[in-house]
RODO-2510 file (C-alpha; in nm, 4 decimals, decimal comma):
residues 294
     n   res          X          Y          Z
     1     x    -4,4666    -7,7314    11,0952
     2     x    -4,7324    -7,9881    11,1930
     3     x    -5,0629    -7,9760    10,9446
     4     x    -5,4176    -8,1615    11,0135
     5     x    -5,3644    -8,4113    10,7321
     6     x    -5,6951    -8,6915    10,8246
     7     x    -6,0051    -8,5519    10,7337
     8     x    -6,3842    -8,7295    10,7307
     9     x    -6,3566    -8,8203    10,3311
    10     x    -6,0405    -8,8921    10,3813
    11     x    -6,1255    -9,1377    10,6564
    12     x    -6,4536    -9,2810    10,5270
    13     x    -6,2886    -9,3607    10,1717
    14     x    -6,0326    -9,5383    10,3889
    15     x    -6,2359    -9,7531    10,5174
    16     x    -6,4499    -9,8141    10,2000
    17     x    -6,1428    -9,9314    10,0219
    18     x    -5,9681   -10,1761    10,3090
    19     x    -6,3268   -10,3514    10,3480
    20     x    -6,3697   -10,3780     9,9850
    21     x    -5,9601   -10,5240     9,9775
    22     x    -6,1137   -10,8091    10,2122
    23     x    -6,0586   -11,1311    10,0552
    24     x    -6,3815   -11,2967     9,9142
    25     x    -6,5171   -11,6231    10,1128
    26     x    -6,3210   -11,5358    10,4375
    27     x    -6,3873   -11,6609    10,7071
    28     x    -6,6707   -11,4294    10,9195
    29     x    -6,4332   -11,4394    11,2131
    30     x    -6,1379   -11,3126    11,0646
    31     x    -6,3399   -11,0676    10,8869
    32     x    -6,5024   -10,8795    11,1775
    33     x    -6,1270   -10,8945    11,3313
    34     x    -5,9951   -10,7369    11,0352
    35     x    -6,2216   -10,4308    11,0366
    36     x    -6,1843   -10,3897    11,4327
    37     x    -5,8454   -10,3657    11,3796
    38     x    -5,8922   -10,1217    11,0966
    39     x    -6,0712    -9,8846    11,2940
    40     x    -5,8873    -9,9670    11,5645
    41     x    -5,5830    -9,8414    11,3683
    42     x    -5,7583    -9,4748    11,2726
    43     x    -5,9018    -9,4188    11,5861
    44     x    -5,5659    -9,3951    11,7079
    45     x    -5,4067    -9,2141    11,4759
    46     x    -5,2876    -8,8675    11,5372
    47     x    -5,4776    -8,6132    11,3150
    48     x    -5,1537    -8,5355    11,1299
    49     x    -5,1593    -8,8969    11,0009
    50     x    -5,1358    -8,9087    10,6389
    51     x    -5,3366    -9,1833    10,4684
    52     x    -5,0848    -9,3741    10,3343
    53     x    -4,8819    -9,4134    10,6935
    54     x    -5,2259    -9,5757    10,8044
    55     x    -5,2524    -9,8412    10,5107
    56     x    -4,9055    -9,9156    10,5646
    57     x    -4,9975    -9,9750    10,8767
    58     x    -5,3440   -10,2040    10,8161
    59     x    -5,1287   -10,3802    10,5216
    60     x    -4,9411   -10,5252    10,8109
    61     x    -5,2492   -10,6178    10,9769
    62     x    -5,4736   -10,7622    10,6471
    63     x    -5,0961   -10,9505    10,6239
    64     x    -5,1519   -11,0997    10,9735
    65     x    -5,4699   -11,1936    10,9328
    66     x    -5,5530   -11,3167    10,5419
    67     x    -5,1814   -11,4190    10,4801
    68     x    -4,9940   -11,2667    10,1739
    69     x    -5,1681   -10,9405    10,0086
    70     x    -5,2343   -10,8306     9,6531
    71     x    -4,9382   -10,8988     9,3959
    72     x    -4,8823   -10,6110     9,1439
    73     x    -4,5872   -10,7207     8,9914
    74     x    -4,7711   -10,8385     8,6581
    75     x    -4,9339   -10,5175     8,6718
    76     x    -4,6473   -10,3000     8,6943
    77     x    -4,3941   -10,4568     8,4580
    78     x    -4,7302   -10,4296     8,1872
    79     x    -4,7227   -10,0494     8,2578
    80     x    -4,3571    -9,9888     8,2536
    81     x    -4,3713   -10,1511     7,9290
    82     x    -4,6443   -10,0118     7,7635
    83     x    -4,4738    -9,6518     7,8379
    84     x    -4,1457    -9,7549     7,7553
    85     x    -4,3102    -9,8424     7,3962
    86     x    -4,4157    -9,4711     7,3812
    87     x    -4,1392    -9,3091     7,5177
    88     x    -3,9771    -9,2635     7,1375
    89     x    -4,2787    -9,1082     7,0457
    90     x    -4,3046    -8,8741     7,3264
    91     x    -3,9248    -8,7896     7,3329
    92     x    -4,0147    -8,6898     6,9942
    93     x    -4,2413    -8,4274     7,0722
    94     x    -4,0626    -8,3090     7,3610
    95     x    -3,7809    -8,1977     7,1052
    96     x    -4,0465    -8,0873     6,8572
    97     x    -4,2160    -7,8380     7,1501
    98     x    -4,1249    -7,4950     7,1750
    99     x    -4,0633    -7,5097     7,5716
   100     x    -3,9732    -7,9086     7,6161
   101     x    -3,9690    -7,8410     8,0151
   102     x    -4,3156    -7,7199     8,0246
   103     x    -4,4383    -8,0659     7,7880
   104     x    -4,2564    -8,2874     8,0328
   105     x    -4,3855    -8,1155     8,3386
   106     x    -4,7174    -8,1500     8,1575
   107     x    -4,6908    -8,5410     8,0577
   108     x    -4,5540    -8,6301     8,4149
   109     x    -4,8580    -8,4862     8,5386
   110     x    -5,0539    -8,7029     8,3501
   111     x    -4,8874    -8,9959     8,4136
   112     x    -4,9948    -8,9898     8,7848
   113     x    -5,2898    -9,1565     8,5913
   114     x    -5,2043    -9,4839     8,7087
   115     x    -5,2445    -9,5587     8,9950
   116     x    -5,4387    -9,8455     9,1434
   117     x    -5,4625    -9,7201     9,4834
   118     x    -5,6227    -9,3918     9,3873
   119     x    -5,8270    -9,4682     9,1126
   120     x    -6,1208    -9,7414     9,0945
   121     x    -5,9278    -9,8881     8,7835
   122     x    -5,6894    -9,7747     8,5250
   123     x    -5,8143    -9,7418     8,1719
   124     x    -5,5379    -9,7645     7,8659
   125     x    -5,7498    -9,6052     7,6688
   126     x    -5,7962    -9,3246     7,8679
   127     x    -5,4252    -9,3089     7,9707
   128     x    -5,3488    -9,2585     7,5851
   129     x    -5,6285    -8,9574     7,5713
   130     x    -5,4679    -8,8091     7,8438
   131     x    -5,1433    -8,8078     7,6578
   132     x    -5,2626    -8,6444     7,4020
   133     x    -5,4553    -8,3688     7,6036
   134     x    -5,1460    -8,3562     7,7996
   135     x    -4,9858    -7,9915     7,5972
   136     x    -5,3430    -7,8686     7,7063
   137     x    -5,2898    -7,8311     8,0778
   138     x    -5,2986    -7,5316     8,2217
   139     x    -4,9943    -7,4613     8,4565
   140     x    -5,0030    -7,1967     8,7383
   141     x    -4,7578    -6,9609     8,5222
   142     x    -4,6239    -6,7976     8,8566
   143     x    -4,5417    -7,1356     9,0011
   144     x    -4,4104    -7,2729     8,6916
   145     x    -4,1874    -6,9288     8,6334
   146     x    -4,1039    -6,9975     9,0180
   147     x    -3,9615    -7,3407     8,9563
   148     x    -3,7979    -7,2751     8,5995
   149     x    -3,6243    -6,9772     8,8263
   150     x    -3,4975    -7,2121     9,0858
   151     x    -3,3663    -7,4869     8,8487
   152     x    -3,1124    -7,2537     8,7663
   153     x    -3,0004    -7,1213     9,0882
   154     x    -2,9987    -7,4956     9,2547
   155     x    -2,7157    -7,6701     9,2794
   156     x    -2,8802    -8,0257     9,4077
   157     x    -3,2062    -8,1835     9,3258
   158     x    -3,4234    -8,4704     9,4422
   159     x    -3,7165    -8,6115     9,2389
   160     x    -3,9576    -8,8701     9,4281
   161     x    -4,1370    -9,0909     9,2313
   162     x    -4,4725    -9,2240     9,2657
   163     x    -4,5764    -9,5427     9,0624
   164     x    -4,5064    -9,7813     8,7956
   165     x    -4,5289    -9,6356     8,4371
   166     x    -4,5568    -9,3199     8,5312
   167     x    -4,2064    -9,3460     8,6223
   168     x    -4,1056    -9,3597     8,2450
   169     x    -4,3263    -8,9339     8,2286
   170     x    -4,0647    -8,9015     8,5420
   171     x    -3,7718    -9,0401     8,3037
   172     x    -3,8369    -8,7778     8,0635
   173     x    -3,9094    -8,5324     8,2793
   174     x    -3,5083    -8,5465     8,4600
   175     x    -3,4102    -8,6218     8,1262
   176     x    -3,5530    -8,2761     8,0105
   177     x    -3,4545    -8,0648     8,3418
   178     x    -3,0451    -8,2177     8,3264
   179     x    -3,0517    -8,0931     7,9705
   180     x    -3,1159    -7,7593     8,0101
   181     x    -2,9710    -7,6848     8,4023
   182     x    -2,6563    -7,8253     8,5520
   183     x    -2,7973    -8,0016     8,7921
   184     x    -2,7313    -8,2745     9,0707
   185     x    -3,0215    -8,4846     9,0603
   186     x    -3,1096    -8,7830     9,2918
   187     x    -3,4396    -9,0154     9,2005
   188     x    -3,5908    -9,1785     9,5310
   189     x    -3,8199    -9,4440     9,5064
   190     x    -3,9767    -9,6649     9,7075
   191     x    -3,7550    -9,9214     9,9012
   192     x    -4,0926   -10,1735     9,9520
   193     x    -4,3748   -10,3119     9,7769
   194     x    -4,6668   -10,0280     9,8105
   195     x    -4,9310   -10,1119     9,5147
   196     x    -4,8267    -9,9978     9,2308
   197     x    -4,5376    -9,7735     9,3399
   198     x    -4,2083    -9,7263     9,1784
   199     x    -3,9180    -9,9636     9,3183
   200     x    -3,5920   -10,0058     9,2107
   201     x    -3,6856   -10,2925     8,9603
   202     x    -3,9036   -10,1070     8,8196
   203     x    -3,5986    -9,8242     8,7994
   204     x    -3,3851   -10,1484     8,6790
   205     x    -3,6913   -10,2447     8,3984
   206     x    -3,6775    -9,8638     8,2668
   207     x    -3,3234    -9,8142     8,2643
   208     x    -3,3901    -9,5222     8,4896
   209     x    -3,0482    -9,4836     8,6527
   210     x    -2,9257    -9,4106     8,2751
   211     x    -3,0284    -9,0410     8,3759
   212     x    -2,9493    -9,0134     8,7389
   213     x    -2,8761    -9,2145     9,0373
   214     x    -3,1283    -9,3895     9,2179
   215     x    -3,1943    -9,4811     9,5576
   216     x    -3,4519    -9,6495     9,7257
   217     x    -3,6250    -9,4752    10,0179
   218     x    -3,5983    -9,6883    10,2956
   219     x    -3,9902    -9,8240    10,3668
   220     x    -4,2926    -9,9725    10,2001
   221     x    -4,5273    -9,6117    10,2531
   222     x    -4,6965    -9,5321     9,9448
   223     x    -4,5592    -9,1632     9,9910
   224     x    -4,2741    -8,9576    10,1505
   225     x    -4,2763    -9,0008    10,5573
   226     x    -3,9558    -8,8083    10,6767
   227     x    -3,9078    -8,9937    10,9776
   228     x    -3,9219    -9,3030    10,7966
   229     x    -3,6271    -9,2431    10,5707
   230     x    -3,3431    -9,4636    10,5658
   231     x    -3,0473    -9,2309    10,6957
   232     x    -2,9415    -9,2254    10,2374
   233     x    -3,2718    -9,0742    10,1622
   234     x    -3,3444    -8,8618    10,4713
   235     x    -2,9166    -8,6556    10,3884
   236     x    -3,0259    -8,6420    10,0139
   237     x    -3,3601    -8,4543    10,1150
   238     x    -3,2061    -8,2396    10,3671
   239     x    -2,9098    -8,1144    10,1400
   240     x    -3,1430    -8,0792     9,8527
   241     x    -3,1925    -7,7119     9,7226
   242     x    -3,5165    -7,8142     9,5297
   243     x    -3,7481    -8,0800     9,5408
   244     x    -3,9935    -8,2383     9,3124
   245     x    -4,2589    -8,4807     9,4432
   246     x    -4,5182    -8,6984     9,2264
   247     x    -4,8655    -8,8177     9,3287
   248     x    -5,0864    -8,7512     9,5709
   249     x    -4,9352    -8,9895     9,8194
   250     x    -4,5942    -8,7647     9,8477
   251     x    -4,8568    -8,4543     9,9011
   252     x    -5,0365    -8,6191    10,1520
   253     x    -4,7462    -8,6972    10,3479
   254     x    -4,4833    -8,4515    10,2723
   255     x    -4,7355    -8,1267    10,2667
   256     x    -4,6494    -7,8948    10,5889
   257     x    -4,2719    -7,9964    10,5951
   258     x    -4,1655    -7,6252    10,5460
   259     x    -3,9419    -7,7593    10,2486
   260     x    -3,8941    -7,6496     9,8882
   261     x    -4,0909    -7,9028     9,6930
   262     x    -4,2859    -7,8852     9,4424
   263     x    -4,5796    -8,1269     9,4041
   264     x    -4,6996    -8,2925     9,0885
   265     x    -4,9863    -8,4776     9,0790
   266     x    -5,3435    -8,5686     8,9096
   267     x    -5,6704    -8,4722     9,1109
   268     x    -5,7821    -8,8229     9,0794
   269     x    -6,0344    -8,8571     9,4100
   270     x    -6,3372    -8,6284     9,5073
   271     x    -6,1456    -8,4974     9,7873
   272     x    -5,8446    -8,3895     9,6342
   273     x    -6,0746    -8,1945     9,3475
   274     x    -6,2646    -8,0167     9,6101
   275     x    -5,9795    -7,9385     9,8211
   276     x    -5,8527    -7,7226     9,5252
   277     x    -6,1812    -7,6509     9,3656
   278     x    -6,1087    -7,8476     9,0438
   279     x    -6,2423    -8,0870     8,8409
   280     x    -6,1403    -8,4402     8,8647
   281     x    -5,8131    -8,5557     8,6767
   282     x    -5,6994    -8,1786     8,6818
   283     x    -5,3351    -8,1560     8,6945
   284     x    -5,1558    -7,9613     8,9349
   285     x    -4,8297    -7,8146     8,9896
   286     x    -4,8226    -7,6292     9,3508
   287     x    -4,5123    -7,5439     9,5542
   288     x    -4,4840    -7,6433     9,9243
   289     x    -4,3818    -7,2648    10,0509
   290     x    -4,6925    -7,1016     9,8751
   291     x    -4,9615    -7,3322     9,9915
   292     x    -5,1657    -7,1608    10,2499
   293     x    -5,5158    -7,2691    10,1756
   294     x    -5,5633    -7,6572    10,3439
***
């Protein structure tokens, strides 16, 4: 099943943010090439082109043309550090709560916070009020009654990650589900540099594979393209009973696949919030086979 997946906000924030990514004091030449190319690259573009396949695409191109692009290693090891210092506290209250699932569901949600690709910056302060709101999302209770019902009849599991930090949320998260369901659980993350995304050093800096395996996925697309899948990734996704995706960038690719996932994310652009008639920063948890409104 093939969805329409570019839309005009989609495509005019696109281009806002590659033109603003333009380094400062280039030269004219190179600039106006640059922003050819860009819309060059959409014009082309099938309208079941996610965003993220086309800036993987122009990253090549801004590579080509400017040299090397943005560096967020700095960036990310800060973040997996900074929730690695309040993962005590938040293990805490996931044992404290009276349904730990539903806590971690609701602090992984939150977590899709940071992200630098998404969001015009990424306040600490804010991330840490978002924490503490996090027991006060409201969760679709037939969706979340769906899932809790399927991670006990599943016998394999794969959970794709989204970005730096956040990945600690997602720590807690498979932590919580392998504790109450006998699962076989597979983490995917990204097998290149996409922003901020989750790689396997940031896995390696978290001590991630402490609560499951985890594989890279093959490409540098900030999200889930199954035809891009390295042959490890693509067999763990097919033989998966149930799947849980973070972020946006996973729903923008992966929505329309026909699979069992369920998505996980924070409404953090305009689009997304008006697409399901929410306020911005609402959490949602949605599952791939009940979706028929985009």
């Amino acid at each position: 099943m093939n969805s329409i997946k570019l839309n005009p906000e989609c495509i005019r924030c696109l281009v806002k943010k590659q033109l603003a990514r333009v380094p400062k004091q280039s030269d004219m030449l190179d600039e106006i090439k640059f922003i050819q190319n860009v819309l060059r690259v959409i014009a082309d573009a099938p309208i079941t082109s996610s965003a993220p396949e086309l800036v993987a695409q122009i990253d090549v191109i801004r590579r080509d043309i400017f040299g090397s692009i943005e560096d967020y290693s700095d960036i990310k090891r800060y973040f997996n550090q900074l929730m690695l210092s309040l993962e005590p506290e938040l293990t805490n209250s996931l044992s404290n709560s009276a349904d730990p699932l539903k806590l971690a569901v609701q602090y992984a949600m939150t977590g899709n916070y940071i992200d630098f690709a998404a969001m015009e910056s990424v306040n600490e302060d804010k991330l840490r009020e978002l924490l503490r709101k996090a027991k006060d999302i409201e969760l679709d209770n037939n969706v979340y009654a769906q899932l809790q019902n399927e991670l006990r009849s599943a016998k394999r599991m794969v959970f794709l990650t989204d970005n730096c930090g956040e990945i600690v949320l997602d720590k807690l998260l498979v932590k919580t589900i392998r504790q109450q369901y006998p699962l076989d659980i597979t983490i995917i993350v990204r097998g290149g540099e996409a922003v901020n995304d989750a790689t396997l050093a940031d896995a390696e800096q978290i001590n991630l594979a402490d609560i499951a395996p985890v594989i890279g996925n093959g490409n540098n697309i900030a999200g889930t393209v199954l035809n891009c899948l390295s042959n490890e990734a693509r067999d763990k996704i097919e033989s998966a009973d149930l799947i849980i995706a973070k972020g946006q960038g996973n729903f923008e690719t992966l929505y329309g696949c026909g699979r069992n996932i369920y998505y996980l994310f924070m409404c953090k652009c305009k689009m997304f919030a008006e697409r399901f008639g929410v306020p911005q920063l609402s959490g949602m948890l949605l599952n791939e086979r009940k979706l028929s409104i985009l």
